[in-house]
VOBA-1610 file (N, C-alpha, C; in pm, whole numbers, padded with zeros to 5 digits, always signed):
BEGIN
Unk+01802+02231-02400Unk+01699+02225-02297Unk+01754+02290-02170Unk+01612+02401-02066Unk+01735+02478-01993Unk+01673+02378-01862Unk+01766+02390-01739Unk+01762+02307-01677Unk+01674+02417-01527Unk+01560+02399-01498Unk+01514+02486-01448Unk+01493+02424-01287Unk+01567+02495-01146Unk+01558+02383-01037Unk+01499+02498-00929Unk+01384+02400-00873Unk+01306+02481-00749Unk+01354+02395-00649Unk+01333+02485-00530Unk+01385+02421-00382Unk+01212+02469-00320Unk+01183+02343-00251Unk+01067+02347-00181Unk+01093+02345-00023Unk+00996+02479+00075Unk+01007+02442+00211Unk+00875+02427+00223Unk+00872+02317+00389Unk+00748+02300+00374Unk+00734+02233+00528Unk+00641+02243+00604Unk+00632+02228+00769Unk+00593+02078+00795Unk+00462+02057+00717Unk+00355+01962+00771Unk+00379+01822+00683Unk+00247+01840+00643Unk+00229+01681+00541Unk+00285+01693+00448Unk+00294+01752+00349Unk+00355+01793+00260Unk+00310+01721+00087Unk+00166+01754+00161Unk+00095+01687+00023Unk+00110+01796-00116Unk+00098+01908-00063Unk+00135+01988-00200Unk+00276+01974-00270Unk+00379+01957-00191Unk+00522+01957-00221Unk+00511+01798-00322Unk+00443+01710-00241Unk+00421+01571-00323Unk+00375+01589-00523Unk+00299+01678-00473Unk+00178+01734-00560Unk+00285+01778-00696Unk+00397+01882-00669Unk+00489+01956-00719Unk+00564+01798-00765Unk+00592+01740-00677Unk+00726+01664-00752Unk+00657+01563-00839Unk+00548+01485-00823Unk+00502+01412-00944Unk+00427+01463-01041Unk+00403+01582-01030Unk+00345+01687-01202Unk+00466+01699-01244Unk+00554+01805-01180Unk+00689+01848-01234Unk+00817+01764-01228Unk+00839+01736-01081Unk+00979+01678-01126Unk+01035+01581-01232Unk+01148+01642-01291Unk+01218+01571-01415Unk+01140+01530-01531Unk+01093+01658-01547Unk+00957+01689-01654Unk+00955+01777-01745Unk+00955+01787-01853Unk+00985+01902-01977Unk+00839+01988-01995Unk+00874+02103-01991Unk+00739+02193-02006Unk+00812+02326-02136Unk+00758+02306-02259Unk+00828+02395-02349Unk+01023+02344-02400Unk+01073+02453-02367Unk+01199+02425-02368Unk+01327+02390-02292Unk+01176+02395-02141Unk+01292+02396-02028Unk+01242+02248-01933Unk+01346+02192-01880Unk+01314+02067-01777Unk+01341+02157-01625Unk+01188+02091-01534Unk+01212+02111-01420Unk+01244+01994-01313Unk+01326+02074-01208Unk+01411+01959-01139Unk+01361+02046-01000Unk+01305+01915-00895Unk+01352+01984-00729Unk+01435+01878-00705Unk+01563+02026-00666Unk+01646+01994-00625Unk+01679+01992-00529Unk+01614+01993-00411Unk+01595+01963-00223Unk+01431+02017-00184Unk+01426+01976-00078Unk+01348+02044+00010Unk+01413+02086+00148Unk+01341+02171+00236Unk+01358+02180+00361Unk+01240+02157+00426Unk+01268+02145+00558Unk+01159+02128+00655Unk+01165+02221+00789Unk+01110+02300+00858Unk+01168+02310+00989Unk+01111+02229+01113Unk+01037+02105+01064Unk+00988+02025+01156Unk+01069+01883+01127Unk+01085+01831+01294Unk+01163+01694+01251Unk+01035+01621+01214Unk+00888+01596+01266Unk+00794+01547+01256Unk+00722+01559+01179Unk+00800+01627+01072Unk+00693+01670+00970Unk+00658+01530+00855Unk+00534+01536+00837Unk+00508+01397+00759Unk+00578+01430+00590Unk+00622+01505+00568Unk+00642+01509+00418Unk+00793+01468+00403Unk+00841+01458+00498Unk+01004+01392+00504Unk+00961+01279+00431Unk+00862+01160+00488Unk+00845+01043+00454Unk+00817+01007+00297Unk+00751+01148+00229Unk+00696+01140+00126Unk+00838+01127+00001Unk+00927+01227+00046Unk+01046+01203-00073Unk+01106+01108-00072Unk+01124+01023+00030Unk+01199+00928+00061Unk+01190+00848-00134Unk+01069+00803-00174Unk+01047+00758-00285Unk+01123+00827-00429Unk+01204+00924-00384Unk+01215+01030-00517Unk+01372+01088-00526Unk+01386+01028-00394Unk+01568+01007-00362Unk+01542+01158-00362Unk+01513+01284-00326Unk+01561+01409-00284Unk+01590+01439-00137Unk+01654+01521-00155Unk+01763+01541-00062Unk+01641+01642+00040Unk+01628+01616+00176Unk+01595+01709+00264Unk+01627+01727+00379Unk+01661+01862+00411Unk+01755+01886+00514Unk+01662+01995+00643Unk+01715+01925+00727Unk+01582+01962+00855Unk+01669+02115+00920Unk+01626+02203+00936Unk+01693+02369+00999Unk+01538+02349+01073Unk+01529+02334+01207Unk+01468+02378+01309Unk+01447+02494+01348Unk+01349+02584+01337Unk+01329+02702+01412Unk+01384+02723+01558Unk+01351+02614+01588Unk+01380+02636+01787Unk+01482+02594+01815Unk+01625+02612+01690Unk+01773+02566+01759Unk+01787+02698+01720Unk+01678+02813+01669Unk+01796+02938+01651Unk+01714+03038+01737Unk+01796+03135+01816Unk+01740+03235+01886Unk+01703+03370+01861Unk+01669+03382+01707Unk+01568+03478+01667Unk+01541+03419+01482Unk+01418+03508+01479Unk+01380+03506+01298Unk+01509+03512+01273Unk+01556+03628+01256Unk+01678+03637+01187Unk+01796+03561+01162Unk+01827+03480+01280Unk+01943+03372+01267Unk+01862+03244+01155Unk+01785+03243+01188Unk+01719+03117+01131Unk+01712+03119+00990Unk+01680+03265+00930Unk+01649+03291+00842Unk+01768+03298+00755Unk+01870+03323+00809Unk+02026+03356+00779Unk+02082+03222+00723Unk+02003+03085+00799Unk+02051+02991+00817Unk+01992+02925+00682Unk+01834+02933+00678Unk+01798+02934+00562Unk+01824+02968+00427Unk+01851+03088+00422Unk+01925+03155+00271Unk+02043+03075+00262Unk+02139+03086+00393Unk+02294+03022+00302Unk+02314+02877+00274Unk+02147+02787+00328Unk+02169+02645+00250Unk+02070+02643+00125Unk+02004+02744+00144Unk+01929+02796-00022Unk+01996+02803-00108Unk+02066+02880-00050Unk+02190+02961-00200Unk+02285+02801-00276Unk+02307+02745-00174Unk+02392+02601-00212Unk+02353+02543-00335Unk+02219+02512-00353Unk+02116+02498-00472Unk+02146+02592-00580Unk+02179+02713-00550Unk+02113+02777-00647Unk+01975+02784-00735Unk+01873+02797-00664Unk+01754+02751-00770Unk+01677+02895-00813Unk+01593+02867-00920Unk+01595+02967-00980Unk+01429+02959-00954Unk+01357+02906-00856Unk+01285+02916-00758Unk+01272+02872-00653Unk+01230+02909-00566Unk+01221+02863-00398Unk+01062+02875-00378Unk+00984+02732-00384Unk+00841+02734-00330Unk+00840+02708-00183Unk+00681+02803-00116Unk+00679+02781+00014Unk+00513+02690-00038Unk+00552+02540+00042Unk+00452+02426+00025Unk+00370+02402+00141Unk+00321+02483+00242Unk+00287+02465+00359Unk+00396+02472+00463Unk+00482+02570+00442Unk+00601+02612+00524Unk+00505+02710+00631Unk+00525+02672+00717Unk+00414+02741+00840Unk+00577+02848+00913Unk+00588+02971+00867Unk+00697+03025+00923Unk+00696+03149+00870Unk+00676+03286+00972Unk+00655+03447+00925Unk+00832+03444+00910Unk+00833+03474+00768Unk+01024+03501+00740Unk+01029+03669+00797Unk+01166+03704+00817Unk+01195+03864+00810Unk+01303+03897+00685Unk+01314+03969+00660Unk+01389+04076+00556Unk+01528+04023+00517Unk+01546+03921+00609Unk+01697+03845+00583Unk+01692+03751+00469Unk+01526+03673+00480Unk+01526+03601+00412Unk+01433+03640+00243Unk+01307+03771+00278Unk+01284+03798+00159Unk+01364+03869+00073Unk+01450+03974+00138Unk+01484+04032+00056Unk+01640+03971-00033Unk+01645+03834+00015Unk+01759+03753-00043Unk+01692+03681-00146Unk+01534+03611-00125Unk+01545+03472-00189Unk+01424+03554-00273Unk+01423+03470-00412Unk+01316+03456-00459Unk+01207+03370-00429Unk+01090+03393-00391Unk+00979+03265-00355Unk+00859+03302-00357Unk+00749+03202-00403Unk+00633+03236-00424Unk+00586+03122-00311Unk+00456+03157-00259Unk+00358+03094-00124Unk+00245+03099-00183Unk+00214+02952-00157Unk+00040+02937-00181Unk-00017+02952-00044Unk-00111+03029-00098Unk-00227+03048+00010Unk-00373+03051+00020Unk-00485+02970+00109Unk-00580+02940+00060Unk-00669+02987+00118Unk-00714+03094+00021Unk-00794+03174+00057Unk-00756+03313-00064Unk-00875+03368-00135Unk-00863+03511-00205Unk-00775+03609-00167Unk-00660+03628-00164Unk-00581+03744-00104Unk-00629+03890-00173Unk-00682+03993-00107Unk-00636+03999+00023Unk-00711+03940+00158Unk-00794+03876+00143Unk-00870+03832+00241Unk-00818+03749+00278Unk-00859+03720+00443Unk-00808+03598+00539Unk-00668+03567+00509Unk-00582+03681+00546Unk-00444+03639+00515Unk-00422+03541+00677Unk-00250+03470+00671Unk-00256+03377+00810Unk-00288+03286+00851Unk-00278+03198+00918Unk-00266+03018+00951Unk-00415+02991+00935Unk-00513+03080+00968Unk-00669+03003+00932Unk-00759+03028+00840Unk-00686+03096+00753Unk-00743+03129+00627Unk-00890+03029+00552Unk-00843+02916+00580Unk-00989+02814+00573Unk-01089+02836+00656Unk-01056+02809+00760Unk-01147+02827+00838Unk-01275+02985+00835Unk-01134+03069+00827Unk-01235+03225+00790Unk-01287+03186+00691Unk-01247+03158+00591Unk-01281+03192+00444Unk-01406+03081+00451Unk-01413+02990+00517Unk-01514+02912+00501Unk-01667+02964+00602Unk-01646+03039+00728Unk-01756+03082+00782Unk-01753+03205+00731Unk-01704+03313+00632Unk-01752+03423+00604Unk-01805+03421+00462Unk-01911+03384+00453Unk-01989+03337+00309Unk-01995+03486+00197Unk-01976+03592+00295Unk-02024+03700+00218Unk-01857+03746+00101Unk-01706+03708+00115Unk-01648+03698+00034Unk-01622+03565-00049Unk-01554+03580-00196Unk-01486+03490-00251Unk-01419+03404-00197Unk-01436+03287-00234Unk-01355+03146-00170Unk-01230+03111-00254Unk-01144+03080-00234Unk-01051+03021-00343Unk-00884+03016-00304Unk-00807+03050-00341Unk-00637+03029-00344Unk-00575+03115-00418Unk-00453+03152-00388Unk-00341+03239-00436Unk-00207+03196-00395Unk-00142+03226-00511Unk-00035+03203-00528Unk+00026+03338-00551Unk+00137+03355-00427Unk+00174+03512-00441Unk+00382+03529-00400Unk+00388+03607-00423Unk+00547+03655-00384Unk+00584+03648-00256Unk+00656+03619-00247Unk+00708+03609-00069Unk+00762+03764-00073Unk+00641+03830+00030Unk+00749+03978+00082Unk+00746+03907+00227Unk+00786+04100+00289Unk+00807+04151+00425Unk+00683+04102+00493Unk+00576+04149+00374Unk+00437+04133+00504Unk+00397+04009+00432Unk+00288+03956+00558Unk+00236+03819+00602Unk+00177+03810+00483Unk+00161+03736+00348Unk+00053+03697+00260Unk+00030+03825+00211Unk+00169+03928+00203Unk+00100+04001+00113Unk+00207+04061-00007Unk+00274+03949-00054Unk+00293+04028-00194Unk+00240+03957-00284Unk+00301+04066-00384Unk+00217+04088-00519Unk+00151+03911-00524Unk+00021+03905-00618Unk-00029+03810-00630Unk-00008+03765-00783Unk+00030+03674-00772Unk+00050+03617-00928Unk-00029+03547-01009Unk-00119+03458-00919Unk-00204+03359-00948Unk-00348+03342-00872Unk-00477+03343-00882Unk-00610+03304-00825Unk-00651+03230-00879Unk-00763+03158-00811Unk-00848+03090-00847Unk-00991+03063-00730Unk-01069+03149-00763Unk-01188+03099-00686Unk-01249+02942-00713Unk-01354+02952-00561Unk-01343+02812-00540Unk-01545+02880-00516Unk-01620+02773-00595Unk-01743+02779-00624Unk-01790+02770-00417Unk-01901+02813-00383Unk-01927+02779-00300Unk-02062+02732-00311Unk-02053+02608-00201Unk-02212+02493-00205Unk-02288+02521-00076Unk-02414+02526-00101Unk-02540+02551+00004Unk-02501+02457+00101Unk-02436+02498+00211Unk-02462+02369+00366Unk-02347+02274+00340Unk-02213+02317+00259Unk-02144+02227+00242Unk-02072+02187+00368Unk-02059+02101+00435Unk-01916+02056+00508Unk-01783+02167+00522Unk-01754+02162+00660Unk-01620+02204+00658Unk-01508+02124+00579Unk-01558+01998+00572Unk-01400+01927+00540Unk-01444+01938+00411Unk-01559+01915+00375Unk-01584+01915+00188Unk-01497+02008+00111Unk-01511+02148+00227Unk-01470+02262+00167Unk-01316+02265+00124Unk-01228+02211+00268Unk-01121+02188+00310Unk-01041+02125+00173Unk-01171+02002+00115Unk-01043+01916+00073Unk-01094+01962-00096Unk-01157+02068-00129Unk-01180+02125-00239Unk-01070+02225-00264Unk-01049+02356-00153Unk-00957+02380-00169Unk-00833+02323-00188Unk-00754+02221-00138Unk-00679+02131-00100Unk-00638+02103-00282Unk-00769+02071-00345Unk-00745+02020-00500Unk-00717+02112-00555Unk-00754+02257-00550Unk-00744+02352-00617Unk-00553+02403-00624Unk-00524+02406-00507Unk-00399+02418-00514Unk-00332+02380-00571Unk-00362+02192-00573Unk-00242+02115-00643Unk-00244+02133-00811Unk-00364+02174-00830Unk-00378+02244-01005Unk-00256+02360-00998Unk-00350+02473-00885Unk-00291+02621-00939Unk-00156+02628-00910Unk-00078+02573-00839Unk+00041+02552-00767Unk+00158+02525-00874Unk+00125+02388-00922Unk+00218+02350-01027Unk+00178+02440-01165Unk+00078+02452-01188Unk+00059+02515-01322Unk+00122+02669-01320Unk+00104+02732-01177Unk+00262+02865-01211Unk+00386+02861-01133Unk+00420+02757-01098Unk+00548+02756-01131Unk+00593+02685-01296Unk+00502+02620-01354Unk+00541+02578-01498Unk+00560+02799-01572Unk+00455+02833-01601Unk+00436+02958-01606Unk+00578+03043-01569Unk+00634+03039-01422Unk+00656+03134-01421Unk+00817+03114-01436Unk+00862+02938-01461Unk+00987+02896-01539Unk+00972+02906-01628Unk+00895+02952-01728Unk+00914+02941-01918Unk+00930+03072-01956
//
């Protein structure tokens, strides 16, 4: 059995990262078991600290605003990445434009909600929800150079309802993720 270990970063609540560790963690899919084996955060306030506490993983806080550019930070990032060794690195609501220090070191895929290429960037709901005339839905894509835009690995449109609610919409997408999310990283470990 091969022993397959993702490292999750992640800013906020960290309901998707939650999402990841009770589908997957210490879970057999085919021939291989997946393990997260840390997270990071770059917020001390971030609510998803609270969430591992239950799962005994290890998470280690690298603050953006103790380093004085992308680049240091990012530097700082890769060489406690690398410690892991994991043979993926998910971004779970990691709210942070990386530079070239850190894509062109790490492997990592970013969910993002919203049809890429459309509404790439922090309000992707929000657009994607007042511009009725494109596709609604989520992607799961490669961490490059540019913002939400590499290669795409994974979609899934999201039906849209006559007069629905912003939050209806919100917490539809929200579900969609925690499907498409875990189901390729199972995918893209086997």
């Amino acid at each position: 059995m091969a022993l397959k270990k993702i490292l999750i970063l992640f800013s906020g609540e960290g309901n998707n990262m939650l999402h990841i560790i009770t589908n997957l963690h210490k879970k057999e899919f085919g021939s291989s078991r997946i393990e997260v084996v840390a997270a990071i955060t770059n917020k001390k306030e971030a609510e998803g600290i609270e969430k591992l506490r239950p799962y005994s993983i290890v998470c280690h806080l690298i603050e953006n605003s103790a380093y004085s550019s992308r680049e240091e930070f990012d530097r700082a990032l890769v060489e406690r990445i690398g410690y892991y060794k994991p043979d993926l690195v998910v971004l779970a609501g990691f709210m942070r434009i990386l530079t070239p220090v850190f894509t062109q070191n790490i492997k990592a895929i970013n969910l993002h909600p919203s049809i890429l290429p459309h509404f790439k960037g922090s309000k992707a709901i929000e657009q994607s929800y007042a511009d009725k005339s494109k596709p609604a839905g989520i992607s799961v894509h490669w961490v490059s150079d540019e913002l939400d835009g590499g290669d795409v690995i994974s979609q899934q449109e999201l039906h849209r309802i006559e007069a629905e609610s912003f939050d209806s919409f919100k917490n539809r997408i929200h579900l969609l993720e925690y499907e498409l999310l875990s189901k390729t990283i199972v995918d893209l470990l086997q």
